[in-house]
LOZA-749216 format. One record per residue (C-alpha): residue in three letters; x negated, z, y negated. Coordinates in nm, 4 decimals, m for minus. Example, Ala and Ser with C-alpha at 12.3 -4.5 7.8 and 13.67 -1.06 7.14 Angstrom:
2
SITE    aa          x          z          y
SITE   ala    m1.2300     0.7800     0.4500
SITE   ser    m1.3670     0.7140     0.1060
***
This chain:
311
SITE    aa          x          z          y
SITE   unk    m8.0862    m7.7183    m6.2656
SITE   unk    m8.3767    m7.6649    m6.0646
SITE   unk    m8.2591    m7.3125    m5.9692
SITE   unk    m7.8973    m7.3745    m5.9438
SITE   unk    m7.9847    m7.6667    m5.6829
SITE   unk    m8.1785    m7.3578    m5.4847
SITE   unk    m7.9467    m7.1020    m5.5041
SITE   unk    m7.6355    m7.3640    m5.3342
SITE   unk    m7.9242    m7.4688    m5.0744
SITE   unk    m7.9800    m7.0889    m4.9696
SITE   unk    m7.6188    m7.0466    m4.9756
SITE   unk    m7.5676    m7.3062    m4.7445
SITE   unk    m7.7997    m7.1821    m4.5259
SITE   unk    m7.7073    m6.8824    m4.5080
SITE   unk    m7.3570    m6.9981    m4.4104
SITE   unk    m7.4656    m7.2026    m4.1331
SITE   unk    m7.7003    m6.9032    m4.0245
SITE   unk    m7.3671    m6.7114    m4.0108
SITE   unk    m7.1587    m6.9927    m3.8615
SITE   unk    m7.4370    m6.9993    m3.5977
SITE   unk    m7.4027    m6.6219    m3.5214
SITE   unk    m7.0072    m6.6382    m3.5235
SITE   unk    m7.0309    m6.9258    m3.2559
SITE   unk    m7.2712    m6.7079    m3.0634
SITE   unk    m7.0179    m6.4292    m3.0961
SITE   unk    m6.7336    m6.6500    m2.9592
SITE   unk    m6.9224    m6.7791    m2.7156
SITE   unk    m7.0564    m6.4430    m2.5565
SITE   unk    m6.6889    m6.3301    m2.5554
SITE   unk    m6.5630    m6.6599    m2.3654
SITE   unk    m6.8314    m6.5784    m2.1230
SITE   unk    m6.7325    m6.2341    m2.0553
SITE   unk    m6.3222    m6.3483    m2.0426
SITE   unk    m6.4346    m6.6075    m1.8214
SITE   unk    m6.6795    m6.3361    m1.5833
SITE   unk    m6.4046    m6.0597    m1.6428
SITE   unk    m6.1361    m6.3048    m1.5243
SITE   unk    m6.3401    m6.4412    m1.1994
SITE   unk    m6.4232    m6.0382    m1.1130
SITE   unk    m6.0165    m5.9911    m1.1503
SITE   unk    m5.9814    m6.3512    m0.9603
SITE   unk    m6.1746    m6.2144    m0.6794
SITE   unk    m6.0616    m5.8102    m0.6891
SITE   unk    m5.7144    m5.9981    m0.6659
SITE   unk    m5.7998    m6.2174    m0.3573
SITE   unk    m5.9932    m5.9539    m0.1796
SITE   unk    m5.6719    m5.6973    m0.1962
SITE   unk    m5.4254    m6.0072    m0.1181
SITE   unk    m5.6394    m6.1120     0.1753
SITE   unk    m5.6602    m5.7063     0.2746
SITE   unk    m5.2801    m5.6571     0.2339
SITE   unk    m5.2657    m5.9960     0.4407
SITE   unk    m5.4916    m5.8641     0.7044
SITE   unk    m5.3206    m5.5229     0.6971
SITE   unk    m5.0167    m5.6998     0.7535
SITE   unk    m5.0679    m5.9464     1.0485
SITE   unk    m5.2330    m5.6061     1.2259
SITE   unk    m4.9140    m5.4530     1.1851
SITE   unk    m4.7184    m5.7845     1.2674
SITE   unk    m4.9853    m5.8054     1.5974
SITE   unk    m4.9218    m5.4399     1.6961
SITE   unk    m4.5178    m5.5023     1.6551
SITE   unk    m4.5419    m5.7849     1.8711
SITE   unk    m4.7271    m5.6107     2.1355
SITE   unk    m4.5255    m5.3073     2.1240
SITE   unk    m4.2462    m5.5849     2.1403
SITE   unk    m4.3708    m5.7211     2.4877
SITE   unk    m4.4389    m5.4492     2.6513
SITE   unk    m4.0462    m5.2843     2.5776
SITE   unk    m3.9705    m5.6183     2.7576
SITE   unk    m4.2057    m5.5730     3.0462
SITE   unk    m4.0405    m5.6032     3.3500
SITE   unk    m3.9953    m5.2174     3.4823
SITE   unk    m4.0755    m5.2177     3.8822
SITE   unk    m3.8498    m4.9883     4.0439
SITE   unk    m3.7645    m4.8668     4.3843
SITE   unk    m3.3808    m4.8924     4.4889
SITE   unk    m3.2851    m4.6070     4.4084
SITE   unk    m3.4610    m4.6241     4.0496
SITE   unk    m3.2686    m4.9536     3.9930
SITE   unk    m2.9524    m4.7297     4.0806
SITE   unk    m3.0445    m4.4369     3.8643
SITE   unk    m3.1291    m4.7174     3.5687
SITE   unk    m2.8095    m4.9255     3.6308
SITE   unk    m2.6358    m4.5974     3.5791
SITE   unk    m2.8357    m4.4520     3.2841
SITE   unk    m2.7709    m4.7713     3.0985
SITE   unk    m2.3917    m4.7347     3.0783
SITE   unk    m2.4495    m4.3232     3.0222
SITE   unk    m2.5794    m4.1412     2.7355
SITE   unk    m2.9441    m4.2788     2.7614
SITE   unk    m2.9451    m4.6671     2.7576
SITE   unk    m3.2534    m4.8674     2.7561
SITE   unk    m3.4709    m4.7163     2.4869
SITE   unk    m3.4922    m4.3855     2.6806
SITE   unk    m3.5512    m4.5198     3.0043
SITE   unk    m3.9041    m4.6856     2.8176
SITE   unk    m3.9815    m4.3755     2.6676
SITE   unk    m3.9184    m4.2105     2.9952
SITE   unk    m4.2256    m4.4213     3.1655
SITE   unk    m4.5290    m4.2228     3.0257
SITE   unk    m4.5180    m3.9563     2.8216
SITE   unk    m4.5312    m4.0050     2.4503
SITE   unk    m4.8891    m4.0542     2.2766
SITE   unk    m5.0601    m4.0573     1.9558
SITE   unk    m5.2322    m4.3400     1.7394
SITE   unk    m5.5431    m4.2352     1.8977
SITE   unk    m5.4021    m4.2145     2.2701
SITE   unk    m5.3944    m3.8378     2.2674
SITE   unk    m5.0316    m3.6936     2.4300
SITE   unk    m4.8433    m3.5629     2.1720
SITE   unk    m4.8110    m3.1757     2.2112
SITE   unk    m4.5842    m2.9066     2.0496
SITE   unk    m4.6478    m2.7705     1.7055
SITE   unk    m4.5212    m2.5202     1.4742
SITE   unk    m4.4099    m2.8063     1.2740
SITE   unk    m4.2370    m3.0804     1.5346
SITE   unk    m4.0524    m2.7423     1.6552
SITE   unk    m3.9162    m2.7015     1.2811
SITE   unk    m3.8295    m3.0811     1.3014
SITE   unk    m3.7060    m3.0841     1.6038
SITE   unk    m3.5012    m2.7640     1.5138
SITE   unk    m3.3345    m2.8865     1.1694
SITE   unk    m3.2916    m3.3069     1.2667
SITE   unk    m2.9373    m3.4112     1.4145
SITE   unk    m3.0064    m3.4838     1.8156
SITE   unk    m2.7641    m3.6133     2.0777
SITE   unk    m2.7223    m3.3615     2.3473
SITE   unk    m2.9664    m3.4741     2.5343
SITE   unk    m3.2886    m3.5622     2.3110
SITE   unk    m3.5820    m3.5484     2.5820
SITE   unk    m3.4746    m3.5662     2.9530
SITE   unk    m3.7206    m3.7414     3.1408
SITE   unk    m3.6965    m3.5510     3.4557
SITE   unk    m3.5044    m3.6927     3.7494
SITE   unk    m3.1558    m3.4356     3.7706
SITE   unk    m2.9213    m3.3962     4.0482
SITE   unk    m2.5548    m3.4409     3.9919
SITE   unk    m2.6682    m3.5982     3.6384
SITE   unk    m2.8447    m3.8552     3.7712
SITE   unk    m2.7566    m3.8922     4.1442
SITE   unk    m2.3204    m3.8914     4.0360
SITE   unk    m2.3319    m4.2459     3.9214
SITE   unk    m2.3311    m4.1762     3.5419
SITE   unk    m2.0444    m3.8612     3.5996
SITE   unk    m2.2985    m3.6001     3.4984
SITE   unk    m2.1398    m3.3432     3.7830
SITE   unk    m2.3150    m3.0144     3.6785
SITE   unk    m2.1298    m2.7904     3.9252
SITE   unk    m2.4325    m2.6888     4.1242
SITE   unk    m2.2406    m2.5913     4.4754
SITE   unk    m2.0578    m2.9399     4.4661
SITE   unk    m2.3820    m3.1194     4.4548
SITE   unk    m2.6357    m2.8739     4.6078
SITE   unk    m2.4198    m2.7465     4.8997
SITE   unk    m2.5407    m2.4240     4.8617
SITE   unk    m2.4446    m2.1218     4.6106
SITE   unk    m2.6702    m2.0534     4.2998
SITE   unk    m2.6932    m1.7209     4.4092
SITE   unk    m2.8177    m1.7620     4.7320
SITE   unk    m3.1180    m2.0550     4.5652
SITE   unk    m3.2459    m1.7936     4.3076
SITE   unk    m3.2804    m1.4916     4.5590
SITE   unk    m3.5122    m1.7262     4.7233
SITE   unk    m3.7149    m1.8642     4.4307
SITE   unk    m3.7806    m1.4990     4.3353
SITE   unk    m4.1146    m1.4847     4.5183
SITE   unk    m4.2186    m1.8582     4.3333
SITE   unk    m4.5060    m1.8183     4.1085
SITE   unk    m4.3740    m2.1867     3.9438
SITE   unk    m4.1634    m2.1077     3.7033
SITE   unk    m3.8806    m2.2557     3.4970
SITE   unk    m3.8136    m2.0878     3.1368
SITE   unk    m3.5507    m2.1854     2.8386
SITE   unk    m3.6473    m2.1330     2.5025
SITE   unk    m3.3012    m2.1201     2.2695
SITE   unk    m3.3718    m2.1685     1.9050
SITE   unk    m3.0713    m1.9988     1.8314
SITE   unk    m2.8279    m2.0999     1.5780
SITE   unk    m3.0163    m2.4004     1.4872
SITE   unk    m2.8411    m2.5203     1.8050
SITE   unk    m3.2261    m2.6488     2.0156
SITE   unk    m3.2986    m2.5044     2.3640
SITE   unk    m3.6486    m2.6401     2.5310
SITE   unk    m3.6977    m2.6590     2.8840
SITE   unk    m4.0436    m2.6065     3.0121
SITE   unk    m4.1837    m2.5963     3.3513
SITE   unk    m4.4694    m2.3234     3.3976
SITE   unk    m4.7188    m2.3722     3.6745
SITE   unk    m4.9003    m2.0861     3.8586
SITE   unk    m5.2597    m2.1056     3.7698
SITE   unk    m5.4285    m2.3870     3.9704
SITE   unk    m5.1213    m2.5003     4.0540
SITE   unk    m4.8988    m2.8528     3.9071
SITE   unk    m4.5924    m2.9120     3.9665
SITE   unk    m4.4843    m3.2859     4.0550
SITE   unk    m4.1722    m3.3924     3.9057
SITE   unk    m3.9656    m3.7166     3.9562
SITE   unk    m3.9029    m3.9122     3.6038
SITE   unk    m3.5955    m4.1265     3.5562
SITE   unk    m3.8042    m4.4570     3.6571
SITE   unk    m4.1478    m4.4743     3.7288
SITE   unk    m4.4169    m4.2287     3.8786
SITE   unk    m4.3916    m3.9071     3.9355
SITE   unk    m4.5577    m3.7141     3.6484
SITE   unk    m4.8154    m3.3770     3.7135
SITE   unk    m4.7120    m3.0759     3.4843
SITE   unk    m5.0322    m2.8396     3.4790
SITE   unk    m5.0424    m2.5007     3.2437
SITE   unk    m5.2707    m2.7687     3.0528
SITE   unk    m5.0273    m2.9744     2.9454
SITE   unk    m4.6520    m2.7936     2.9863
SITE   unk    m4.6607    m2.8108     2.5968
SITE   unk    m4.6856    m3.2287     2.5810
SITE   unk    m4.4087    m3.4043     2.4751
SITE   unk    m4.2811    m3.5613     2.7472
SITE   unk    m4.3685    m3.2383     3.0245
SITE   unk    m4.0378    m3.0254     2.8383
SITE   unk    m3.6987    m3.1244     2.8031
SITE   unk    m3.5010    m3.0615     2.4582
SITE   unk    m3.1249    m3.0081     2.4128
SITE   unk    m2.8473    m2.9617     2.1452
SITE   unk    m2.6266    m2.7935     2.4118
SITE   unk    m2.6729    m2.4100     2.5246
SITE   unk    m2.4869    m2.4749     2.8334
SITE   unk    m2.6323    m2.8138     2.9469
SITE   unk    m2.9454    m2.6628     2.9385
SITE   unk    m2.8996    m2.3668     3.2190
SITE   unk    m2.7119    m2.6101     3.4291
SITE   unk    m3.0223    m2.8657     3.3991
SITE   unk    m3.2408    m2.5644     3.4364
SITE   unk    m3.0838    m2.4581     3.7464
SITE   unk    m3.1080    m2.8168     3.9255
SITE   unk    m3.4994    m2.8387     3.8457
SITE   unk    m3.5296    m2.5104     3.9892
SITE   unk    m3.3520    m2.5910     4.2990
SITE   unk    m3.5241    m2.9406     4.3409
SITE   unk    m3.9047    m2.8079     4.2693
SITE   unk    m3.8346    m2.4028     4.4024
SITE   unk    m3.9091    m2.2708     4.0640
SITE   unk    m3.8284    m1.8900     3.9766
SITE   unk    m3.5454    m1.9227     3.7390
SITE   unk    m3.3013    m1.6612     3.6656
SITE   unk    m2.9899    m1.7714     3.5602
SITE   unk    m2.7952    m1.6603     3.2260
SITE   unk    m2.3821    m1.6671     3.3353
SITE   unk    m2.1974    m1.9054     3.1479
SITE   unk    m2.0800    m1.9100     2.7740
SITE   unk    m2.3248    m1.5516     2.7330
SITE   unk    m2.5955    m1.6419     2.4971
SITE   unk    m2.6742    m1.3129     2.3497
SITE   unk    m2.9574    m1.1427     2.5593
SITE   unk    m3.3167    m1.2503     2.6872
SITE   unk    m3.3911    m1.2436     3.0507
SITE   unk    m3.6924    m1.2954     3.2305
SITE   unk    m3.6363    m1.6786     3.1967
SITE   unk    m3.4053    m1.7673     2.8872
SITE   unk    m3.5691    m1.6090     2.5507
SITE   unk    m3.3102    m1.6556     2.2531
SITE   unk    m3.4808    m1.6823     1.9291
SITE   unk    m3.3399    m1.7408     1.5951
SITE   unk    m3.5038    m1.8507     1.2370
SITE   unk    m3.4339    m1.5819     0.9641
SITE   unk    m3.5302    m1.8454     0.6699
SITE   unk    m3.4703    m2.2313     0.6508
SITE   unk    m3.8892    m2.3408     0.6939
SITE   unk    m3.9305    m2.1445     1.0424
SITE   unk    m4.1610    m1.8643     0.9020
SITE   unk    m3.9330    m1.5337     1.0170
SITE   unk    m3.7937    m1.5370     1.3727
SITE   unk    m3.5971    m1.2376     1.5341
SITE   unk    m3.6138    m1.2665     1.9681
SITE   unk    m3.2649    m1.1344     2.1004
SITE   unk    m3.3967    m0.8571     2.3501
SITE   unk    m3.2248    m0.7473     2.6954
SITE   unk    m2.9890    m0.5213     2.5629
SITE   unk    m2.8909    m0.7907     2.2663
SITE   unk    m3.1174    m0.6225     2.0215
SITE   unk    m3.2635    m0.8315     1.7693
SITE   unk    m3.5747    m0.7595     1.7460
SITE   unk    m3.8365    m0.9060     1.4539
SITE   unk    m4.1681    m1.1002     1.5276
SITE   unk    m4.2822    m1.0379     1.1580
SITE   unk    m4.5955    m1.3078     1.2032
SITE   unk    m4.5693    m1.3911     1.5221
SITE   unk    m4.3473    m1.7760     1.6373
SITE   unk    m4.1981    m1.8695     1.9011
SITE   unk    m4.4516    m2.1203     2.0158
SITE   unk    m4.7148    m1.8242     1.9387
SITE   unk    m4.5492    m1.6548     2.2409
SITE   unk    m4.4524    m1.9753     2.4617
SITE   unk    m4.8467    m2.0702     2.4492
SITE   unk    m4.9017    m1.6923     2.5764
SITE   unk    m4.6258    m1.7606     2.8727
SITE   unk    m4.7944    m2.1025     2.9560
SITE   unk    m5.1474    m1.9133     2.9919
SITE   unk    m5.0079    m1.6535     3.2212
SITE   unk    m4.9428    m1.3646     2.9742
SITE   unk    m4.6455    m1.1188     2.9073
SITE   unk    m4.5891    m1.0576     2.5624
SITE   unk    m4.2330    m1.2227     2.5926
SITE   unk    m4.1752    m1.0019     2.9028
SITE   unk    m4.2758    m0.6617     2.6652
SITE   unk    m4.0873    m0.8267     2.3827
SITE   unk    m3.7881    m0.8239     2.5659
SITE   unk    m3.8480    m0.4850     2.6560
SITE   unk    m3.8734    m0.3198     2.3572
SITE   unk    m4.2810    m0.2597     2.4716
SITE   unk    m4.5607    m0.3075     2.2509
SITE   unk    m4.8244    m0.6142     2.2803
SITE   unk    m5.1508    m0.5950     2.1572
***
């Protein structure tokens, strides 16, 4: 009896010994829930208070942007004109804003043309004119009629303005992207020189051989023809050397107008029409490879054209 009483009291001890460790057990893993839920708790409210503060940055940085589109723009008289005008035209008020300063980046650098924003810029839909900042006679001085016959508005012949601008060392050159439908604008100063050009509203804006490339210094269009009218008004207005391509004949290079065109769909083989019409192919070389080389002063566009090697 003796020994049976023994054996049930080391039973029941050994059941409350395990009892004990199971309790132990549960509670060790009711602390760690409870600590692994509070370090979720607090992951979660640290990414919902980051995602809150990301958010009212972006909400902050909206509402500035927001106020300063709403700025009052100061103009002269004739600005207000030009404005009142541009509203009812093609541009309306977003591209008189962007026409203020030229366009920048995130970190206040001026955006400047790339390899890839050409591509873009080549393949995306644009209204005819895309980026016109510059002040145009008979576009901008007709009352919203866009008059592009150059005599009408100028009073003198075309003829007559480009044997004069011959001797310029400003110059004025169109870039065609060919098929894709994109012809760029860009204003080349001599070396040392800038040339000052009017804007729609606003200052006047300084176009150096640093900066010809920055958004804002060119002017894009969807329209072959717009373009050498345009082209021919800037170089009247600022005396640039510009010689002029006859109308509706897009299929030769000049000393001013270079017609490209993209061989694939991603930009990487370009042929460059030469005088003659020839197409001839820039294996590695792109288009902004050789506009860079015009902006610096150098002539592999003018050998190109030629049919003459470059080195």
């Amino acid at each position: 009896m003796a020994k049976a009483e023994q054996n049930v009291k080391e039973e029941r001890v050994q059941v409350t010994v395990e009892e004990r460790k199971e309790e132990k057990g549960r509670k060790r893993e009711t602390t760690k829930t409870t600590k692994a839920k509070a370090t979720k708790a607090k992951a979660t409210k640290a990414k919902l208070e980051a995602e809150l503060a990301t958010k009212a940055e972006k909400a902050e940085k909206a509402e500035k942007a927001e106020k300063q589109e709403k700025q009052e723009i100061k103009l002269t008289e004739e600005q207000k004109e030009i404005a009142k005008d541009l509203i009812k035209g093609e541009f309306g008020e977003k591209a008189l804003l962007r026409a203020r300063t030229p366009a920048m980046t995130q970190k206040g650098k001026p955006f400047t043309l790339t390899k890839e924003c050409i591509l873009e810029k080549m393949t995306a839909p644009i209204n005819k004119a895309y980026i016109w900042h510059f002040y145009t006679l008979g576009y901008h001085s007709s009352k919203g009629q866009k008059v592009s016959h150059f005599e009408k508005v100028t009073g003198r012949r075309w003829s007559e303005v480009e044997a004069e601008n011959l001797s310029s060392k400003n110059k004025l050159i169109s870039i065609s992207l060919g098929s894709r439908g994109k012809h760029f604008l860009f204003l080349v100063p001599a070396p040392g020189e800038a040339i000052k050009v009017k804007t729609l509203i606003g200052p006047y804006r300084k176009i150096t051989r640093e900066n010809s490339l920055h958004e804002g210094n060119y002017l894009l269009f969807s329209n072959h023809g717009r373009s050498y009218r345009v082209g021919q008004f800037l170089a009247y207005q600022y005396g640039l050397h510009y010689i002029a391509i006859p109308r509706g004949t897009y299929s030769y290079s000049n000393d001013s107008n270079f017609q490209f065109d993209a061989l694939d769909d991603e930009g990487k083989e370009w042929i460059l029409l030469s005088r003659r019409g020839n197409a001839i192919n820039l294996k590695d070389l792109h288009p902004l490879d050789l506009i860079q080389d015009l902006a610096e002063g150098g002539d592999k566009l003018l050998k190109l054209i030629d049919n003459k090697p470059i080195s």
